[in-house]
C-alpha positions in Angstrom: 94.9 134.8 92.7 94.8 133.2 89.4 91.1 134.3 88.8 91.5 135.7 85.5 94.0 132.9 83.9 91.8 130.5 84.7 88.8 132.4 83.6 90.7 133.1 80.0 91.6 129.2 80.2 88.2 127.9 80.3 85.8 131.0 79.4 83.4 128.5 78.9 83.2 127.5 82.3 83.3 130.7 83.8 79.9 130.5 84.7 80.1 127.4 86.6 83.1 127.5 88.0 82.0 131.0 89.9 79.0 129.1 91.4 81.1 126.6 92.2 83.9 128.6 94.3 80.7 130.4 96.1 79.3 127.0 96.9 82.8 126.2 98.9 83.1 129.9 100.4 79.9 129.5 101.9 78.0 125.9 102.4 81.6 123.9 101.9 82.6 125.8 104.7 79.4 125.6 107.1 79.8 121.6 106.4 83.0 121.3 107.1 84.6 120.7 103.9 86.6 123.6 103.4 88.4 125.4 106.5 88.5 129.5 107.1 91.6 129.8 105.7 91.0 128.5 102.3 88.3 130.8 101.5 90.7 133.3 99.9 92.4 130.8 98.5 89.6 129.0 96.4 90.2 130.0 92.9 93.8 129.5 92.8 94.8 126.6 95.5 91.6 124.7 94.4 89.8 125.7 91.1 92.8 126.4 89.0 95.0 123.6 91.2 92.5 121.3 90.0 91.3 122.4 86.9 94.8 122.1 85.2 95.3 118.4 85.4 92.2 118.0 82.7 95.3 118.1 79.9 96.2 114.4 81.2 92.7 113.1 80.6 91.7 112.1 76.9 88.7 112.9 75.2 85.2 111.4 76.2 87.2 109.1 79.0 85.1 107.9 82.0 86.9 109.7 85.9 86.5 107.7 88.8 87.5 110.3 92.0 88.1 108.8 95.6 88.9 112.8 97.0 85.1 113.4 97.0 85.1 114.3 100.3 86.7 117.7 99.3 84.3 117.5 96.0 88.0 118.2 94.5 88.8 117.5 91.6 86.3 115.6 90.7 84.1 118.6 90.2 86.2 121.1 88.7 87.0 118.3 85.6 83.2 117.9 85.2 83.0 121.5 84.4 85.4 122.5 82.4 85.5 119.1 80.8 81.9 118.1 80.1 82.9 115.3 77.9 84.3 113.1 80.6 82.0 111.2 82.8 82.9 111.5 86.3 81.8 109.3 89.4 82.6 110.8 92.8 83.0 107.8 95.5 82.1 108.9 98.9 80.6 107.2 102.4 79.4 109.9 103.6 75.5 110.9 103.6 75.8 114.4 104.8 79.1 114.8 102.0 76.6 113.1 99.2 74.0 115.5 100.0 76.2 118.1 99.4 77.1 116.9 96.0 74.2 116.6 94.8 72.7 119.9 95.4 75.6 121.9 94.1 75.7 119.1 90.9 71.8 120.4 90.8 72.3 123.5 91.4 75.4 123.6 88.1 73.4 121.5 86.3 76.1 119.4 85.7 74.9 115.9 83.7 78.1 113.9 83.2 78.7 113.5 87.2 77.2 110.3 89.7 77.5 110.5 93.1 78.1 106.5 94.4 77.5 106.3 98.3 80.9 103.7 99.3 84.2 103.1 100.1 86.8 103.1 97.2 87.4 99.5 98.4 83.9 98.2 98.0 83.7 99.4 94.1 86.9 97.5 93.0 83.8 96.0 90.2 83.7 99.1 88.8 86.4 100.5 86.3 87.2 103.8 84.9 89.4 105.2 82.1 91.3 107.3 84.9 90.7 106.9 88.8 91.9 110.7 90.5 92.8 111.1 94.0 93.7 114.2 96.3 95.0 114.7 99.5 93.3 111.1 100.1 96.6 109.3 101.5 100.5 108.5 100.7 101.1 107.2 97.6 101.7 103.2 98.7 98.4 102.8 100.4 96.6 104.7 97.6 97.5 102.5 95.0 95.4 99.7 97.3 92.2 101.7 96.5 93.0 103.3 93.2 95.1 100.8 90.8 92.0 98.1 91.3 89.5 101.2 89.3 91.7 101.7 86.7 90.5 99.7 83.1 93.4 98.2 81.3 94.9 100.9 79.4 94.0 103.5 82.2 95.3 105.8 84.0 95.5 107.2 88.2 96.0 110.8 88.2 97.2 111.4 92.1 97.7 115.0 93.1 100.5 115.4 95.1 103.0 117.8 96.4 106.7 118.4 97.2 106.5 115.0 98.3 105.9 113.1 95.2 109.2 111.6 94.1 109.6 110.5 98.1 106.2 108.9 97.8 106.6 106.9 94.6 110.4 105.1 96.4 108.5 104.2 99.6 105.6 102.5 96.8 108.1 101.0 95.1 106.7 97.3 95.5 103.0 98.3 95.0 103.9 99.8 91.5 105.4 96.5 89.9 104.1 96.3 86.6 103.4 99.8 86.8 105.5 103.3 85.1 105.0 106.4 87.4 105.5 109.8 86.2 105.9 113.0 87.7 104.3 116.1 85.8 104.2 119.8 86.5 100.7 121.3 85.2 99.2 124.5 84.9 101.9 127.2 83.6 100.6 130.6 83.6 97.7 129.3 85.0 98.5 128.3 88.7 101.5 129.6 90.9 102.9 126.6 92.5 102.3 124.5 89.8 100.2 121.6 90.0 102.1 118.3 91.1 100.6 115.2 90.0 101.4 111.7 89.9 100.1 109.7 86.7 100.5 106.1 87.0 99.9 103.6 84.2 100.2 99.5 83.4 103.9 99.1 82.0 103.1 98.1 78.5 
């Protein structure tokens, strides 16, 4: 458990993000959104997992997620990165509610929570649109590329999987660069795989 490296990476945040990983051991699990297995797994698999791909997101930018469902990672940038405003996407009542309290309860006031689909907010644009364990790469890029404001960025977390999934979404990322980067040394143990896609200049 990388409890302590992330602690010493954000001390700051220390506060919140211990609130936060009791809010997943305990309601995200009674609702569904986190199984029994992860529950010992929290701080390192998800906090620090997530937490780590803040270095690819520039200051004050605005953070569109589409992974709300898991409140991951949308909710880990908003508290160690307060300067980012972040927007978590989700159909869901029952999920919204859920966001809400715990965004209450961290008292957390650079997050919205929009009730929809990623498909119906294509009006909407953001600095950097983040996704994890939504979908495979080449139908992602249907929900996420239409967020993304020119000069943006999609942050998708992936896994082992990541160079596979950027061939098979070849023809969806015309026009498009797609990088592969390794986060979180020291921090998290596998690293953190993600996916940053930008407009070929």
């Amino acid at each position: 458990m990388k409890h302590e490296a992330l602690v010493a990476a954000y001390p700051e945040s220390e506060e919140n993000l211990t609130k936060y990983a009791h809010w997943l051991a305990t309601q995200g699990l009674t609702r569904g959104l986190l199984g029994p297995r992860e529950v010992d797994r929290i701080w390192d698999r998800h906090l620090a997992n997530c937490a780590v791909i803040t270095v690819l997101i520039p200051d004050k930018a605005t953070d569109f997620d589409i992974s709300s469902c898991t409140c991951l990672p949308a909710l880990v940038i908003a508290i160690v990165r307060s300067d980012v405003k972040v927007t978590l996407v989700e159909p869901l009542l029952r999920r919204c509610e859920f966001l809400e309290e715990v965004i209450a309860d961290l008292a957390l006031t650079n997050v919205t929570v929009i009730r929809s689909r990623a498909e119906q907010t294509k009006n909407l644009k953001a600095d950097v649109v983040t996704a994890r364990a939504v979908a495979p790469l080449e139908r992602l890029l249907g929900w996420t590329l239409p967020l993304m404001a020119k000069g943006g960025q999609v942050l998708a977390m992936k896994g082992s999987s990541a160079a596979d999934e950027i061939l098979n979404a070849e023809s969806q990322l015309r026009g498009f660069t797609a990088e592969i980067f390794e986060l979180g040394q020291g921090i998290v143990d596998p690293l953190t795989t993600v996916v940053q896609i930008k407009a070929q200049r």
